[in-house]
Every structure is written in structure tokens, then in C-alpha cells.
DOTI-604494 format. One record per residue: residue number from 1; residue in one letter; chain; z, x, y of N, C-alpha, C, O in turn. Coordinates in steps of 0.2 Angstrom, whole numbers, plus 2048, in hexadecimal, padded with zeros to 3 digits. Atoms other than C-alpha are relative to their C-alpha. Layout:
N
<NUM; 'A'; 'A'; <Z; X; Y>; <Z; X; Y>; <Z; X; Y>; <Z; X; Y>>,
...
END
This chain:
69
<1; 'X'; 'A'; <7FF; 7FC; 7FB>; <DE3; 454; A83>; <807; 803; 800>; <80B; 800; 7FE>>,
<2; 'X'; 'A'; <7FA; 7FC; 801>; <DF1; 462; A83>; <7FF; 803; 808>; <7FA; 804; 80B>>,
<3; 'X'; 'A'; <7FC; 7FE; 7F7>; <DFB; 468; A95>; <802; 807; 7FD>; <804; 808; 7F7>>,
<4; 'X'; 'A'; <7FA; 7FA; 7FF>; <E03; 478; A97>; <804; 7FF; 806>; <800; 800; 80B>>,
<5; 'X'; 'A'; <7FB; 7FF; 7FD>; <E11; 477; AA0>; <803; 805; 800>; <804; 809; 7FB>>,
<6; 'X'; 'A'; <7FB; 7F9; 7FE>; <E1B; 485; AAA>; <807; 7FC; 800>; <808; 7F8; 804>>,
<7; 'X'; 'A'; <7F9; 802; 800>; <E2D; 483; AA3>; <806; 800; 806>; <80B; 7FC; 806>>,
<8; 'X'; 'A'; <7FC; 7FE; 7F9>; <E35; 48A; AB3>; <7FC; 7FA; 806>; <800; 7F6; 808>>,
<9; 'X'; 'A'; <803; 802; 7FA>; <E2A; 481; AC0>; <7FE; 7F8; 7FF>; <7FD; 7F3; 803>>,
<10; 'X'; 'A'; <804; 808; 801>; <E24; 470; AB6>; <7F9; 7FF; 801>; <7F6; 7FA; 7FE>>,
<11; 'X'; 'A'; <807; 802; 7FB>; <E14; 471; ABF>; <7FA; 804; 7F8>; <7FB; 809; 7F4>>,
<12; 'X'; 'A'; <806; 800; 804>; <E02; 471; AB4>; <7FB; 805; 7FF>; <7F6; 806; 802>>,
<13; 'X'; 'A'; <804; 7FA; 7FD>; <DFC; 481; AAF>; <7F9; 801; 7FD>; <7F6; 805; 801>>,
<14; 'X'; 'A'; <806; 804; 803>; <DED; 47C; AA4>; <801; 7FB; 7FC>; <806; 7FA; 7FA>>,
<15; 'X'; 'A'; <802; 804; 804>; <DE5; 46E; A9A>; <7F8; 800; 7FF>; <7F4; 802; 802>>,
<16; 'X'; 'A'; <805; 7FE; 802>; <DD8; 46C; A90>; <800; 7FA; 7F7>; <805; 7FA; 7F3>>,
<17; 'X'; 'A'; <800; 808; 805>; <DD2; 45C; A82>; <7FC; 803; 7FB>; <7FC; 809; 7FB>>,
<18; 'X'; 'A'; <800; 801; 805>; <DCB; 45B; A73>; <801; 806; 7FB>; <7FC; 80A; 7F9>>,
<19; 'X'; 'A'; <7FE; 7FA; 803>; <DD5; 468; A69>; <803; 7FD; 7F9>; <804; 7F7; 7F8>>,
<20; 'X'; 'A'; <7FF; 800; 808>; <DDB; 46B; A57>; <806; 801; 7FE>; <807; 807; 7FB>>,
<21; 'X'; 'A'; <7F8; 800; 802>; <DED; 469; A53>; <800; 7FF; 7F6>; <7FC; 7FD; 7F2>>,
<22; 'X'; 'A'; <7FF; 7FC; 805>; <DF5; 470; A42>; <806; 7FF; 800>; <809; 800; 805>>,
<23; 'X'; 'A'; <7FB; 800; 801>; <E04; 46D; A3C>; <804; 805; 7F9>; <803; 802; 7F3>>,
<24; 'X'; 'A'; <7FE; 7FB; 806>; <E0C; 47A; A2F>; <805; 7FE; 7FD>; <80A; 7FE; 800>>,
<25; 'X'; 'A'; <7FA; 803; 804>; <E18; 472; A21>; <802; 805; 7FB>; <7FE; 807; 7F7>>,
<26; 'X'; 'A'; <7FF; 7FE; 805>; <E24; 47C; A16>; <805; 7FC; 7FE>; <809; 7FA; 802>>,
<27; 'X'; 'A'; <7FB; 804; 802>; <E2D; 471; A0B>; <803; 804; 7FC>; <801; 804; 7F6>>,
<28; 'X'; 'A'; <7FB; 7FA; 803>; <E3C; 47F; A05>; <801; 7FD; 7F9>; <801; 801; 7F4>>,
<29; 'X'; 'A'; <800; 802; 807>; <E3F; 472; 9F4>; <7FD; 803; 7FB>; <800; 805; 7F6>>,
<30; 'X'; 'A'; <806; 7FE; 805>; <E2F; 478; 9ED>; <801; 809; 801>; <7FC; 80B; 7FF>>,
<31; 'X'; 'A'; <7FE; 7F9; 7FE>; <E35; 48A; 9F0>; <805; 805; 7FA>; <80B; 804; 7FC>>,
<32; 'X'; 'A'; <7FB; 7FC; 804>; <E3F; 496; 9E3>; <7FF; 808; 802>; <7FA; 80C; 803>>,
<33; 'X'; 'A'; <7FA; 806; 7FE>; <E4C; 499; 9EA>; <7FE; 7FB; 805>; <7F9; 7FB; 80A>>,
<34; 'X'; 'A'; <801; 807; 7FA>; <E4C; 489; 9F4>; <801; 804; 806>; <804; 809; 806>>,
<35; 'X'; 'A'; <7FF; 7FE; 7F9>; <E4A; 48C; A06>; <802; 7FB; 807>; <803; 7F6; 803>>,
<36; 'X'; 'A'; <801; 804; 7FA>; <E4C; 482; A17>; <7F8; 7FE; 801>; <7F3; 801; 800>>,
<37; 'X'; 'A'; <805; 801; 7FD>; <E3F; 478; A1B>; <7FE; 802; 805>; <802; 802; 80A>>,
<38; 'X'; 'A'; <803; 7FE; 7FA>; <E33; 47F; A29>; <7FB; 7FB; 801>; <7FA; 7F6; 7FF>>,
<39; 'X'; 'A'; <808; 804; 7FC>; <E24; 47A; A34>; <7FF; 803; 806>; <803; 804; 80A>>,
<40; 'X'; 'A'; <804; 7FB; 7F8>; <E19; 482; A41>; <7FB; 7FA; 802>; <7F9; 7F5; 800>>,
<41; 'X'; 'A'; <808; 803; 7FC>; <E0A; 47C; A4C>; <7FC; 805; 804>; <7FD; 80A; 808>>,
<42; 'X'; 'A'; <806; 7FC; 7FE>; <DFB; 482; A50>; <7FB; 7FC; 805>; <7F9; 7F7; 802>>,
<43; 'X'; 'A'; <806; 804; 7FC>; <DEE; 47C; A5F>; <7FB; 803; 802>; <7FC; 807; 807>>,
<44; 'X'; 'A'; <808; 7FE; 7FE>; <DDD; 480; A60>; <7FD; 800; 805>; <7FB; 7FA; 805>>,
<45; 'X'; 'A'; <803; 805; 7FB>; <DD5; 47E; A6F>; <7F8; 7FE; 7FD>; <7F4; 801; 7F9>>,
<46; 'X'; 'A'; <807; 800; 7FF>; <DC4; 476; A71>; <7FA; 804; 7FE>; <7F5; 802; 7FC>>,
<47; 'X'; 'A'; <807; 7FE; 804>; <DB9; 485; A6D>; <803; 805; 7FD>; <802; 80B; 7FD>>,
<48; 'X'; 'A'; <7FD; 7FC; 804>; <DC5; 48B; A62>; <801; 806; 7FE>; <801; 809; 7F9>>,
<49; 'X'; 'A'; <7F9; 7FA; 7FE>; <DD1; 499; A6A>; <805; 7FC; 7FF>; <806; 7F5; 800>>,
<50; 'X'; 'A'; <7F7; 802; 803>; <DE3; 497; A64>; <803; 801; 807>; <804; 806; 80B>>,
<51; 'X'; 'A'; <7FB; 803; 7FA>; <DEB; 48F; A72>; <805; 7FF; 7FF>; <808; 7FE; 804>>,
<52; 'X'; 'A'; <7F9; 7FF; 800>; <DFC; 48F; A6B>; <7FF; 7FF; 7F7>; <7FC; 7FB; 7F4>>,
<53; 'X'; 'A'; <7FD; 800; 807>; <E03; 495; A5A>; <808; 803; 7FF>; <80B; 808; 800>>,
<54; 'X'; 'A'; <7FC; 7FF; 803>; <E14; 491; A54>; <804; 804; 7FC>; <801; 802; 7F6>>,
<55; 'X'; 'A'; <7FF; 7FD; 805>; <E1F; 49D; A49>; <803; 7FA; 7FD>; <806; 7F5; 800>>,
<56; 'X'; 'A'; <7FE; 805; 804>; <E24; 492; A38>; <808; 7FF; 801>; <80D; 802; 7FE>>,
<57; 'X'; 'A'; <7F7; 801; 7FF>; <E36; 48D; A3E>; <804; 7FB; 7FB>; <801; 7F5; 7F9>>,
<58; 'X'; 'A'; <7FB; 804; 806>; <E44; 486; A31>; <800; 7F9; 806>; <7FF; 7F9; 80C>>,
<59; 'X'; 'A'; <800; 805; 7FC>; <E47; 474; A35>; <809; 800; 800>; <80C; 803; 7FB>>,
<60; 'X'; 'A'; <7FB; 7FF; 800>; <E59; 470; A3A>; <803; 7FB; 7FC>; <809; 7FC; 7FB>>,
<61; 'X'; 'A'; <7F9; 802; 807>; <E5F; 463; A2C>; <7F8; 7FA; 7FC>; <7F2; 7FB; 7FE>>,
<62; 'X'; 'A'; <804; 807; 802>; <E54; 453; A22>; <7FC; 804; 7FB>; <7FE; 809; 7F8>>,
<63; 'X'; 'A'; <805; 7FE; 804>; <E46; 455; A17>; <7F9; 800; 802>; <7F8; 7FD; 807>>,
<64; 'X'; 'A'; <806; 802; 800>; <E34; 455; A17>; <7FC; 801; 7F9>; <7FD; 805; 7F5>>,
<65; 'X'; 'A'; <805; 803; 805>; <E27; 450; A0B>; <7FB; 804; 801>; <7FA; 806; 807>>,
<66; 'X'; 'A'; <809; 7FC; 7FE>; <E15; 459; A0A>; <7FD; 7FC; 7F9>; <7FE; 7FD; 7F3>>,
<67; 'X'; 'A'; <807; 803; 805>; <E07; 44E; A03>; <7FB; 801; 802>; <7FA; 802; 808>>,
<68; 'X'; 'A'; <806; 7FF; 7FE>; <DF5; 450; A01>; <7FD; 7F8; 800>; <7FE; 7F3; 7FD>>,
<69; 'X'; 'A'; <805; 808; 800>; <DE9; 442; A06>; <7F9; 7FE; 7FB>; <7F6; 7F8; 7FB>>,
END
């Protein structure tokens, strides 16, 4: 289940369940030249319309790893 929340008001301005979350990994290491690590998110709703897509944004320090399963 995912909410939307109004920023100003707090109060619930849809919801809606069984949806498809996505998360986008740049690992900048693997990069020439190296970059900042990024990551976006993406959520699908249920009959899949893009109910919210993040731009890939630099992360602000650490590392991350990207493995396949």
C-alpha cells in the first residue's frame, strides 16, 4: 500500500495497493571518469500508470554496491 500525502496540509490525498516499486542504482566507481553515486525510484501503480518517478539524484557521501541475483 502507498499514501500520498499533501506536504502543506498532512492530510491523505490518495492511496492505492498492490503496486510496483523500482529502485535505480548508479554506482559512479564503475564510471570513467568516476562519478557520485546516484539513485532514483520509480512506483507503478496497480494497473500500471507511473505514480511517481524520481530524477536519478547524487547520493550525499558512503558507497553502494550493485549486485545481480
Amino acid at each position: 500500500m502507498i499514501q500520498k500525502i499533501d506536504r502543506v496540509t498532512g492530510e491523505l490525498v490518495a492511496s492505492q495497493g498492490n503496486c510496483q516499486f523500482t529502485c535505480d542504482i548508479e554506482d559512479g566507481d564503475l564510471l570513467n571518469p568516476r562519478q557520485t553515486d546516484k539513485y532514483g525510484i520509480r512506483i507503478l501503480g496497480s494497473d500500471g500508470t507511473l505514480w511517481f518517478n524520481s530524477t536519478i539524484l547524487p547520493l550525499g557521501g558512503g558507497n553502494v554496491t550493485v549486485r545481480s541475483r
